[in-house]
C-alpha positions in Angstrom: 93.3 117.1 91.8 92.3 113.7 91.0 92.4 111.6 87.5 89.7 109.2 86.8 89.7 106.3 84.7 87.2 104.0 84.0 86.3 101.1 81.9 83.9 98.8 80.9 81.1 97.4 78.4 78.1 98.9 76.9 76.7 99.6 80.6 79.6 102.0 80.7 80.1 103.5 77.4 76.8 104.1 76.1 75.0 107.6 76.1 72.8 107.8 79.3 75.4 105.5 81.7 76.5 106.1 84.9 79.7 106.9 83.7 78.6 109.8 82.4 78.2 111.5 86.1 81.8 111.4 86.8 82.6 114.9 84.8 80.6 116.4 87.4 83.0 115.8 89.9 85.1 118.0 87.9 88.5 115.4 87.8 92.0 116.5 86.5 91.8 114.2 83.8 88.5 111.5 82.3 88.7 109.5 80.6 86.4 106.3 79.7 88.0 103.7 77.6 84.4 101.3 77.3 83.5 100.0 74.9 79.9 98.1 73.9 80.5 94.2 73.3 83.6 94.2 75.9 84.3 91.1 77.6 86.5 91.0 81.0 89.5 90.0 79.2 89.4 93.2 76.8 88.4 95.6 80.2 91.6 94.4 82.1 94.0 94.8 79.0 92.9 97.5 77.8 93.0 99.4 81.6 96.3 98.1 82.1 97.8 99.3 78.6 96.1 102.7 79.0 97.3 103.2 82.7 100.9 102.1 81.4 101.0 104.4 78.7 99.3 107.6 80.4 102.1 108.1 82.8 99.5 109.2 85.1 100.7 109.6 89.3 99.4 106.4 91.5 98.6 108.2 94.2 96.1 110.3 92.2 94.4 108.3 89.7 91.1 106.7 90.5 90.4 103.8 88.0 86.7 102.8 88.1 85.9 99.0 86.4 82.6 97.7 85.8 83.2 94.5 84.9 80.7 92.8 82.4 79.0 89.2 82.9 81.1 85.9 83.6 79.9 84.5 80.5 80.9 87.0 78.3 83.9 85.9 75.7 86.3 87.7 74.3 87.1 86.4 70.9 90.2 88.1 68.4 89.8 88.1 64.8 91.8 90.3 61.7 90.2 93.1 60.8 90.2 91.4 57.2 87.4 89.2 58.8 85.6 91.9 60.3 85.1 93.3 57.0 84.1 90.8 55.6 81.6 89.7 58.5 80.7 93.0 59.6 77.3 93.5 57.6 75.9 89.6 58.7 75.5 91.0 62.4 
């Protein structure tokens, strides 16, 4: 049986995605680590520290990326500022 892993940005977390068909293939283990505002740089680290964690077998672990737009930035900040910024956006 297969595990499947896949990642993204909004186009891959949000209700109503395509991601949301995979179950039906009826996988060992899902699991979708997207997440809506996710630039490229966030969707490789995050794959990569999941996959390195999970202990999961190469030979039967699909990971599925949709990456998000080029122009998309990833940009770190404290969670201090986000609580302070949080309700101007």
């Amino acid at each position: 049986m297969i595990n499947i892993v896949v990642n993204g940005s909004s186009v891959t977390a949000l209700s109503g995605s395509w991601s949301e068909n995979i179950p039906t293939l009826n996988p060992n283990l899902y699991n979708n680590l997207a997440r809506p505002g996710s630039g490229n740089r966030f969707i490789a680290e995050s794959t990569i520290d999941y996959l390195e964690s999970a202990d999961l077998p190469s030979l039967d672990t699909l990971v599925i990326v949709m990456w998000t737009g080029a122009h998309r930035k990833d940009i770190r900040f404290s969670f201090d500022w986000y609580k302070h910024y949080k309700n101007f956006y």
